[in-house]
C-alpha positions as CSV (number, residue, x, y, z in Angstrom):
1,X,-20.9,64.0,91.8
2,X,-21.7,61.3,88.9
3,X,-20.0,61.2,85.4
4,X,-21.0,59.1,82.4
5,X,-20.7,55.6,84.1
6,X,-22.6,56.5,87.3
7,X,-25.3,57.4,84.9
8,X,-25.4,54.4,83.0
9,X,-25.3,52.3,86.6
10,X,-28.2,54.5,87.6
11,X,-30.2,55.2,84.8
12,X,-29.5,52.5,82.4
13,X,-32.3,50.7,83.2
14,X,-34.7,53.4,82.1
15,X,-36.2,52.9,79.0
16,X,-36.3,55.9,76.5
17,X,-40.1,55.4,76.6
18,X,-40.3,56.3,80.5
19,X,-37.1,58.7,80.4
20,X,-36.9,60.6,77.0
21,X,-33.7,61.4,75.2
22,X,-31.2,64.0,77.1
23,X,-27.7,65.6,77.0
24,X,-26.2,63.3,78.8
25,X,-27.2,60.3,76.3
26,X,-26.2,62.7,73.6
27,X,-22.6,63.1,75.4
28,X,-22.4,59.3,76.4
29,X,-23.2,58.5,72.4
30,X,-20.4,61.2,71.1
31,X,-17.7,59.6,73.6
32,X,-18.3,56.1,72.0
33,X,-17.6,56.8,68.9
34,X,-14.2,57.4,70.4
35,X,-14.0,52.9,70.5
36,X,-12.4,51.5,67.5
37,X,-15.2,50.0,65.9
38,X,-12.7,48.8,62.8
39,X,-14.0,44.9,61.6
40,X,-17.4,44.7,64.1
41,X,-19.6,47.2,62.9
42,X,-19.7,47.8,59.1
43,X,-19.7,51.2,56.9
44,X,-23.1,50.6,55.6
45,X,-25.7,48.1,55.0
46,X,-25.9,46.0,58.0
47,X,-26.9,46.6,61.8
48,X,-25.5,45.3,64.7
49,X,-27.0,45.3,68.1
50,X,-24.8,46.5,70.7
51,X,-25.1,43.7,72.6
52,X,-22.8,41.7,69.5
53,X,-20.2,44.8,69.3
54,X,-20.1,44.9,73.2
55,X,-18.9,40.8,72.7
56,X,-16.6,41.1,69.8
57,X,-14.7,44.5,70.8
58,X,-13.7,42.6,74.5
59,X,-13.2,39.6,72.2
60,X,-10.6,41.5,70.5
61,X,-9.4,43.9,72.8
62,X,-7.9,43.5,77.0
63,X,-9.6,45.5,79.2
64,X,-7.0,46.2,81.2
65,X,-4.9,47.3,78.3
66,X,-7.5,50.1,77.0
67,X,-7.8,51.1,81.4
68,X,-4.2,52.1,81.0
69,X,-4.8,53.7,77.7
70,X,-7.0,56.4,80.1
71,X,-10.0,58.6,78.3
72,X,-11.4,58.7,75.7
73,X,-9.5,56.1,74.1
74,X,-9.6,53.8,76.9
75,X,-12.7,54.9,78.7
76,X,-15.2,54.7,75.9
77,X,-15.2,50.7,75.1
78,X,-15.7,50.3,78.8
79,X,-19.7,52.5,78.3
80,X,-20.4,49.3,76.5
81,X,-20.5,47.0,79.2
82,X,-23.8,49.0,80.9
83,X,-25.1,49.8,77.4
84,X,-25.0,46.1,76.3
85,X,-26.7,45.0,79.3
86,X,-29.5,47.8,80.4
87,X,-32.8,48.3,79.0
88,X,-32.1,51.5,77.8
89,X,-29.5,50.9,75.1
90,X,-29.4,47.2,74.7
91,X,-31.8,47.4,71.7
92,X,-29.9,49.8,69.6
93,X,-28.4,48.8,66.7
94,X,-25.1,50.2,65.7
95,X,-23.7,50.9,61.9
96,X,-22.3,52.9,59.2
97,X,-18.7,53.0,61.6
98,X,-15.9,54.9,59.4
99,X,-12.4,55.9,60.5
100,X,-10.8,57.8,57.7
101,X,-7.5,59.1,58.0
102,X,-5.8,60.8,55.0
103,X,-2.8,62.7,55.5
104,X,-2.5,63.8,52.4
105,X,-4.9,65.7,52.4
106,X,-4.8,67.0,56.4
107,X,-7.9,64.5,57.1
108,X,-8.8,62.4,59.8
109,X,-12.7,62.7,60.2
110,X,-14.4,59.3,61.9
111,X,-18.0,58.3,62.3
112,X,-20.3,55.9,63.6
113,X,-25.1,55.6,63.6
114,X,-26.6,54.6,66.3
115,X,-30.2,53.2,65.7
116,X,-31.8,54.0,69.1
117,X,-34.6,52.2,71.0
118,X,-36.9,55.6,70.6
119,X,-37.1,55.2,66.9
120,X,-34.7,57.8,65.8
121,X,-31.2,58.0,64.6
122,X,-28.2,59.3,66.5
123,X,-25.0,60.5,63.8
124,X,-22.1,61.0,66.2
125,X,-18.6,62.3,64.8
126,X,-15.7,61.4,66.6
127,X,-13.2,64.1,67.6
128,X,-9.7,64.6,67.2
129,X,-7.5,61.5,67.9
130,X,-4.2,61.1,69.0
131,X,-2.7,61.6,65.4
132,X,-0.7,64.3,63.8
133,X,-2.7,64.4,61.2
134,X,-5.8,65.0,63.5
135,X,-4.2,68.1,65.3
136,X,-3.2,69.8,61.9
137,X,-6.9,69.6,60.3
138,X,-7.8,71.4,63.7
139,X,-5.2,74.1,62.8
140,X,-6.7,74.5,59.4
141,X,-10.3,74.9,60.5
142,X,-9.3,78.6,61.2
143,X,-8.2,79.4,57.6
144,X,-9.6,76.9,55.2
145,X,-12.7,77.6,53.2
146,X,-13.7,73.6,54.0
147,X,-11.1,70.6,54.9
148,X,-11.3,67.7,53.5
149,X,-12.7,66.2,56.6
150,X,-15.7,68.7,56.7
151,X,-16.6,68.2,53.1
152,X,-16.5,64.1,54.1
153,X,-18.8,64.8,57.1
154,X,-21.3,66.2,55.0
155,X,-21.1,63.4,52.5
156,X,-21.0,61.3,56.0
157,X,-24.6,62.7,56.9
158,X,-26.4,62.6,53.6
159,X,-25.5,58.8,53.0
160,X,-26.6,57.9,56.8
161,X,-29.9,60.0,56.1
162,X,-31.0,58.5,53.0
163,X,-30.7,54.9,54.5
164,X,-32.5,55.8,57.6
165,X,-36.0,57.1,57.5
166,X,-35.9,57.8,61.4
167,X,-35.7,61.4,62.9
168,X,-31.8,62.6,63.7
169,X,-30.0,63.7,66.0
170,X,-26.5,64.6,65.2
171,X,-23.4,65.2,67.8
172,X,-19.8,65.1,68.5
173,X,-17.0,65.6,71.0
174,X,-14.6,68.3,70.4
175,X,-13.6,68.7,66.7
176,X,-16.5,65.8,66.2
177,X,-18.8,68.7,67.5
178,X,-17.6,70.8,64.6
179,X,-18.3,68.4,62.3
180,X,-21.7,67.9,63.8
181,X,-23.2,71.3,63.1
182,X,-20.7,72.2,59.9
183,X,-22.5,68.7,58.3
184,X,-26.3,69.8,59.7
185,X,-25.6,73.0,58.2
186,X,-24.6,72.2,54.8
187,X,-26.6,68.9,54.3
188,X,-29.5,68.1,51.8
189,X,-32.3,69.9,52.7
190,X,-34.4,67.0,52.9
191,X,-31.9,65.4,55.5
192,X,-31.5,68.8,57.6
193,X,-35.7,68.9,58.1
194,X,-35.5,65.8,59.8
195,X,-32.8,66.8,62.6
196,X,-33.9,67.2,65.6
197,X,-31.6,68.5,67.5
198,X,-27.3,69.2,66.8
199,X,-24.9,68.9,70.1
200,X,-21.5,70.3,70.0
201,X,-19.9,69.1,73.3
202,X,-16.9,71.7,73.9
203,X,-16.6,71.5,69.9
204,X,-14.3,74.9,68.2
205,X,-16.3,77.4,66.5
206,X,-16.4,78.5,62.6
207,X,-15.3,81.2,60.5
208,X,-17.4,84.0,59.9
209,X,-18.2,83.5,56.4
210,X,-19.3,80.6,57.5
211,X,-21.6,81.8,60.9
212,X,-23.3,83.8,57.9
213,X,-24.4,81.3,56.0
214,X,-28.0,80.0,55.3
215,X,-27.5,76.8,56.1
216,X,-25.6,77.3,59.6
217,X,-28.4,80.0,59.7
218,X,-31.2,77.2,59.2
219,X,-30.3,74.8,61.6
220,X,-28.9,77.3,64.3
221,X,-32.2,77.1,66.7
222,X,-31.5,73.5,66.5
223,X,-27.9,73.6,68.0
224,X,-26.5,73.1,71.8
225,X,-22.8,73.5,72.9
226,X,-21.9,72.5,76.0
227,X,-18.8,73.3,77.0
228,X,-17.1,72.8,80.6
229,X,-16.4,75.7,82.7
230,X,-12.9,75.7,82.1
231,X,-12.9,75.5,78.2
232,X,-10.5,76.1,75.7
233,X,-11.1,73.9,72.7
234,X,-15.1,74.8,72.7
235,X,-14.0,78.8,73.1
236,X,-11.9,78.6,69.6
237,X,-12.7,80.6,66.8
238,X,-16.8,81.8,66.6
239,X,-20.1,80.6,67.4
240,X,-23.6,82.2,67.5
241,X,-25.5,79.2,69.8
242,X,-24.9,79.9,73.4
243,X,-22.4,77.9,75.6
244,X,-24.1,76.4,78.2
245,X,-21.6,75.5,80.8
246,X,-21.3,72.7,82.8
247,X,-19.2,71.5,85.8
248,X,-16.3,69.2,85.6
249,X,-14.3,67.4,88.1
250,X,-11.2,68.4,86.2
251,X,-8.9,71.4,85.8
252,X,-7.9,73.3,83.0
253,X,-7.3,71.7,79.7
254,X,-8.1,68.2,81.6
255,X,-11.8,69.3,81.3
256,X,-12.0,68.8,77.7
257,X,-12.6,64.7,78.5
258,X,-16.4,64.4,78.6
259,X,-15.9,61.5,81.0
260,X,-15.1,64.3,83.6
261,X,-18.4,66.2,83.1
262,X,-20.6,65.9,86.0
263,X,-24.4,65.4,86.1
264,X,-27.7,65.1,88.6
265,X,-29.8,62.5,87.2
266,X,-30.3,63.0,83.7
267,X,-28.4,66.7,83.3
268,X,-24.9,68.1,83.3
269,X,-24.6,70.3,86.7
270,X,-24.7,73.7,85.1
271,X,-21.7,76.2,85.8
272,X,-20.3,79.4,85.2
273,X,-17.5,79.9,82.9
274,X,-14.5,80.4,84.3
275,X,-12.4,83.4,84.5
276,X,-9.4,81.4,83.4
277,X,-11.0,80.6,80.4
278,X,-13.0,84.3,79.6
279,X,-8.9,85.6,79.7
280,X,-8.0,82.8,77.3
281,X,-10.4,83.5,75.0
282,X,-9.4,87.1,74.9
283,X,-5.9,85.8,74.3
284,X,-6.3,84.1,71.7
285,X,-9.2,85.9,69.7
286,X,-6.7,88.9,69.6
287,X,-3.7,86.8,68.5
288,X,-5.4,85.6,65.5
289,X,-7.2,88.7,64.5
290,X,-3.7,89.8,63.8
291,X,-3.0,87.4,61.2
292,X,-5.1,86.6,57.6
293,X,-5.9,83.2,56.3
294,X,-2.5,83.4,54.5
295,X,-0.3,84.2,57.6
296,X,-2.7,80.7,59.7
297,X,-1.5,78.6,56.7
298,X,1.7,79.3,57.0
299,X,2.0,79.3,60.5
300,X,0.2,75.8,60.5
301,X,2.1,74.4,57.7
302,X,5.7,75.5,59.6
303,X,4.7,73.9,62.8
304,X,3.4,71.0,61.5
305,X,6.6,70.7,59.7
306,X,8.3,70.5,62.8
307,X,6.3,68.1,64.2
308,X,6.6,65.3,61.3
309,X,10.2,65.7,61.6
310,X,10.4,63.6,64.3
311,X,9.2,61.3,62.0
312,X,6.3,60.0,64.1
313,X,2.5,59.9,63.3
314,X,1.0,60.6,66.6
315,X,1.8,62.5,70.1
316,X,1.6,59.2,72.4
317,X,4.8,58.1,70.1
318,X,6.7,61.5,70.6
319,X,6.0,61.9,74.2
320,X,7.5,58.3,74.8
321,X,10.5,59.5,73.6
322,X,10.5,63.0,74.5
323,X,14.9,63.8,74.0
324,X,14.6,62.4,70.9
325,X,11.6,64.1,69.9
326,X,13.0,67.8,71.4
327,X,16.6,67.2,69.3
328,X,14.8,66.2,66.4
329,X,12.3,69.5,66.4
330,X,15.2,71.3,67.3
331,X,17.4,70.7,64.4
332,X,14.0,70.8,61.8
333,X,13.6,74.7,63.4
334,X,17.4,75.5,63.0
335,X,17.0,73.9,59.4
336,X,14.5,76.4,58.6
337,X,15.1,79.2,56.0
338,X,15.8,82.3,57.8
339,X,12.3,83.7,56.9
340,X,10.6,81.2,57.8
341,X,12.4,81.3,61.6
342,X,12.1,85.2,61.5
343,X,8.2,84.5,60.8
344,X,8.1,82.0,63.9
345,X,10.1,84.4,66.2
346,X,7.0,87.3,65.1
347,X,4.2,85.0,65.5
348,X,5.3,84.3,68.8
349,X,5.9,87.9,69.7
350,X,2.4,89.1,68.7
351,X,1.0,85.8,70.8
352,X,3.0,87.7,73.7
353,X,1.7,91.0,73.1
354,X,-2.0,89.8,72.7
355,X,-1.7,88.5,76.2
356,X,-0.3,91.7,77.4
357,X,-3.4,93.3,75.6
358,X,-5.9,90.8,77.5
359,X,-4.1,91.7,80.8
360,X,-4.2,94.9,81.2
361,X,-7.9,94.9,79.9
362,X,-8.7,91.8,82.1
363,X,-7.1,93.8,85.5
364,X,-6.8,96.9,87.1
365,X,-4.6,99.5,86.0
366,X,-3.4,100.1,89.7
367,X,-3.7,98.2,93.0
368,X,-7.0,98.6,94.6
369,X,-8.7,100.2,91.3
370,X,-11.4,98.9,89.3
371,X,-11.4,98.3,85.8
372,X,-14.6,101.4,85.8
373,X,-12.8,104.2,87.8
């Protein structure tokens, strides 16, 4: 089995002209835009070939430092080295990197342009990080009319179009995949006629006011998901492009890292989704068809609560200091008005009895009997 780094060993050296453009490039150029690009690449105006960001990131950054760090964080600087040096990708320029984090206003939406050897431009979004922040916006996607970091990844989009005149491509990694086809979708016009094509890779889904709306209407034929055959992330709320599934070396939730997705040359090994994740999906469709836009607010806004409590800004910091971090959520919850513990306690139960639901549709009513007799 190969992943993203065999590929570039074997297939780097393939110029786009002899090997056209694929989902696997598409997937390797969503995972760098994981690689804090901060003070080498700017956020507009000039270009800079990969082969200069590949020298300055490892001239600011140990290697073996961001190999402990593990994927994506770690694992996506490392892409460079291959990128920098093969004939594929060593004569792409890279610009337009942003890295916006706001928490007032629930944002953390990141961005980079790759100019690519074929004469077109790849917008990649980068997905959620590591930060609080990050983790709440992807609780509000299911009852917000439009965060603030969707509305910034359409503004994202429309500046890199008008100061490129190449065809796009556009793509992302898990919330970055949102981003992707929520900013296709609700782009210029101008800038959405010269997409080519939109990847979601395991990216969650939209609401439905949204999934009936011209724009995600317009550019729908032009959008693939992938998702792994174990997904949970890419199975979230709804989509109207078909999964295609692909095989990881991973298990459960540990499949979400694209750096675990396997290929044959230039595609992903295709798969069948797994039962694990079909029963998951069920779960959690049913829980939140229970509750309204008003009742995922507050749901998100209490456990959020909770979580900044503890006073840090991302999970890395709470798990290192897991006691402290358990007390301090503990005395936020007991803290609590007693509504707001009595809505907990019932948000919980209906999670329980959606699962219940999903089970006894999911099995057989007795030992030995299908789900048809």
């Amino acid at each position: 089995m190969a992943n993203l780094f065999d590929y570039l060993a074997w297939r780097g050296d393939v110029p786009f002209s002899a090997d056209p453009f694929n989902e696997v490039d598409n997937l390797l150029l969503c995972e760098l835009a994981y690689a804090d690009l901060a003070g080498i690449v700017p956020a507009e105006g000039e270009e800079a070939p990969i082969r200069a960001v590949w020298q300055q990131y490892f001239a600011l950054h140990d290697r073996q430092e961001l190999i402990a760090l593990g994927s994506p964080t770690g694992n996506a600087p490392l892409l460079l080295d291959e990128m920098a040096a093969g004939a594929r990708y060593r004569d792409t320029l890279v610009t337009r990197y942003i890295n916006e984090i706001d928490k007032n206003k629930d944002c953390q939406m990141s961005a980079v342009t790759y100019l690519l050897p074929d004469g077109t431009a790849f917008v990649a979004y980068k997905g959620t990080d590591g930060t609080v922040v990050g983790w709440k916006e992807d609780f509000d996607l299911s009852y917000a009319e439009e965060t603030e970091g969707q509305r910034r990844a359409v503004a994202y989009l429309n500046d890199a179009a008008a100061a490129v005149s190449r065809p796009l491509r556009v793509g992302g990694h898990s919330k970055g995949g949102h981003f992707a086809v929520y900013a296709s979708a609700l782009c210029d016009a101008a800038a959405q006629d010269r997409i080519l094509q939109v990847y979601s890779n395991d990216g969650p889904g939209f609401r439905d006011a949204f999934i009936a709306s011209p724009g995600y209407q317009r550019i729908l034929p032009r959008v693939i998901s992938l998702v792994p055959d174990m997904s949970m992330i890419g199975m979230l709320l709804r989509s109207e492009s078909p999964r295609r599934v692909v095989k990881s070396s991973a298990y459960g939730i540990a499949q979400h890292d694209g750096f675990t997705w396997q290929m044959v040359r230039n595609r992903f090994m295709p798969a069948a989704l797994s039962s694990a994740s079909v029963f998951l999906d069920q779960v959690l469709d049913g829980w939140l068809a229970q509750m309204d836009d008003e009742s995922r607010r507050s749901m998100t806004d209490t456990v959020f609560s909770l979580l900044e409590s503890t006073g840090e800004d991302t999970f890395r910091a709470m798990g290192s200091q897991k006691w402290k971090t358990a007390e301090a959520i503990l005395s936020a919850v007991q803290s609590l008005p007693k509504e707001k513990q009595k809505e907990l306690r019932h948000l919980a139960g209906r999670l329980l009895q959606s699962g219940g639901q999903a089970v006894a549709s999911y099995f057989p009513t007795n030992a030995g009997e299908s789900k048809e007799e």
